[in-house]
C-alpha positions as CSV (number, residue, x, y, z in Angstrom):
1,X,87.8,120.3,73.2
2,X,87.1,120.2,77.0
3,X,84.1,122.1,78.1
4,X,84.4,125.3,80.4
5,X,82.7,124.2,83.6
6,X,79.3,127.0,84.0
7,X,80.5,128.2,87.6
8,X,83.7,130.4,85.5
9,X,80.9,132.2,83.8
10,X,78.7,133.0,87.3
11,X,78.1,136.4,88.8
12,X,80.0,135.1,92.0
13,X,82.9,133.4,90.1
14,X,83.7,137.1,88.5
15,X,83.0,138.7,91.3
16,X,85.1,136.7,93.3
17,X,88.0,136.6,90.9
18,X,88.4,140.6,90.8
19,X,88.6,140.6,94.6
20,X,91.4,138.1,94.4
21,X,93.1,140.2,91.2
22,X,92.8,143.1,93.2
23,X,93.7,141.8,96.6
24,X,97.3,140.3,95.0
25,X,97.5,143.8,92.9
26,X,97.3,142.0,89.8
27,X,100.6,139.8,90.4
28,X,101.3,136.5,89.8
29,X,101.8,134.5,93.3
30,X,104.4,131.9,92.6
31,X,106.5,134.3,90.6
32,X,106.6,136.8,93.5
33,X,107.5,133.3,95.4
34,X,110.5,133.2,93.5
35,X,111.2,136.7,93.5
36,X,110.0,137.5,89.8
37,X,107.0,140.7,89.5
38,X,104.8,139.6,86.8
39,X,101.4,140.5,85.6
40,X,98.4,138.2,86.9
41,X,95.5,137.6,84.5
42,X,93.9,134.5,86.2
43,X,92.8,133.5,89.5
44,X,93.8,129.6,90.4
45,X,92.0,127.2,92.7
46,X,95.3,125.6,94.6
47,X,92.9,123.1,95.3
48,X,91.3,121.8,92.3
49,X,87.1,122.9,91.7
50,X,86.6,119.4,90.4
51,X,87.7,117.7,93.7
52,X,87.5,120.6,96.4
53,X,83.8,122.4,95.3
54,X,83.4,123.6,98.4
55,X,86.0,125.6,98.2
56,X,85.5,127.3,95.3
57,X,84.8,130.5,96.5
58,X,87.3,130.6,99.5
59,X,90.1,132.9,99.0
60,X,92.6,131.2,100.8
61,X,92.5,128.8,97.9
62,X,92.5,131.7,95.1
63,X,95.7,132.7,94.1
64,X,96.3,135.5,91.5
65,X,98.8,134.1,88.6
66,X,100.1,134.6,84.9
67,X,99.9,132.9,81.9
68,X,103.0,130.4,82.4
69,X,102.8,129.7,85.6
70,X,99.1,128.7,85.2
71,X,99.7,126.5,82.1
72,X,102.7,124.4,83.7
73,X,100.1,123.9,86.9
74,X,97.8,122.6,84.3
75,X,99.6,121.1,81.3
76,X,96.5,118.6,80.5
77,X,94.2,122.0,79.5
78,X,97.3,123.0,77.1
79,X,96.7,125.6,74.0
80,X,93.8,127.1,72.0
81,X,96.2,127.3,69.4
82,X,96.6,124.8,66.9
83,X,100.1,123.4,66.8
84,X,101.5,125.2,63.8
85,X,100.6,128.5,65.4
86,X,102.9,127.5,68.8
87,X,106.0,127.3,66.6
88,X,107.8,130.4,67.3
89,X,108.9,131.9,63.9
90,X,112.6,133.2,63.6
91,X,114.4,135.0,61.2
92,X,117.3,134.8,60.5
93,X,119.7,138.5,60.2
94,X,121.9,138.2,57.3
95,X,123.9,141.0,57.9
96,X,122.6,144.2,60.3
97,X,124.1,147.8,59.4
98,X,122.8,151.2,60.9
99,X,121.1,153.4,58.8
100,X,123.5,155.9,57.5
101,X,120.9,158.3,57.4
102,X,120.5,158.4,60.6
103,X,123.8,158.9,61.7
């Protein structure tokens, strides 16, 4: 398992990253780019940290963005879940009635 680079656990990092949350009003960029509204819980570098350091901190290269969007920008950090947890479960209806109770 990859190790979480120290600067997402700094006083400037969270600091940083509610500004950008709040400056986007908590909604993911490149969904709004397509015309989709949907919850942001993570701030993205556009530019990676690892080759652009210097701008880590510079807000025009923080955007806000969801879950999906952020994992098909990086599809190398994939899951926490192990792979039998990823399998969506489905069941399967036999036969569905209403409650005649109800009715």
């Amino acid at each position: 398992m990859k190790q979480v680079n120290p600067f997402y656990k700094s006083k400037e990092w969270r600091k940083c990253r509610l500004v950008i949350l709040k400056r986007d009003h908590y909604l993911c960029q490149p969904c709004l780019r397509k015309g989709k509204v949907t919850t942001a819980n993570t701030v993205h570098h556009i530019k990676p940290l690892e080759t652009h350091p210097e701008l880590a901190l510079d807000g025009d290269n923080l955007e806000s963005i969801c879950p999906t969007c952020h994992n098909k920008k990086h599809p190398e950090k994939g899951s926490r879940q192990p792979m039998e947890a990823k399998r969506k479960r489905r069941a399967t209806i036999l036969e569905a009635k209403p409650n005649p109770e109800r009715w």
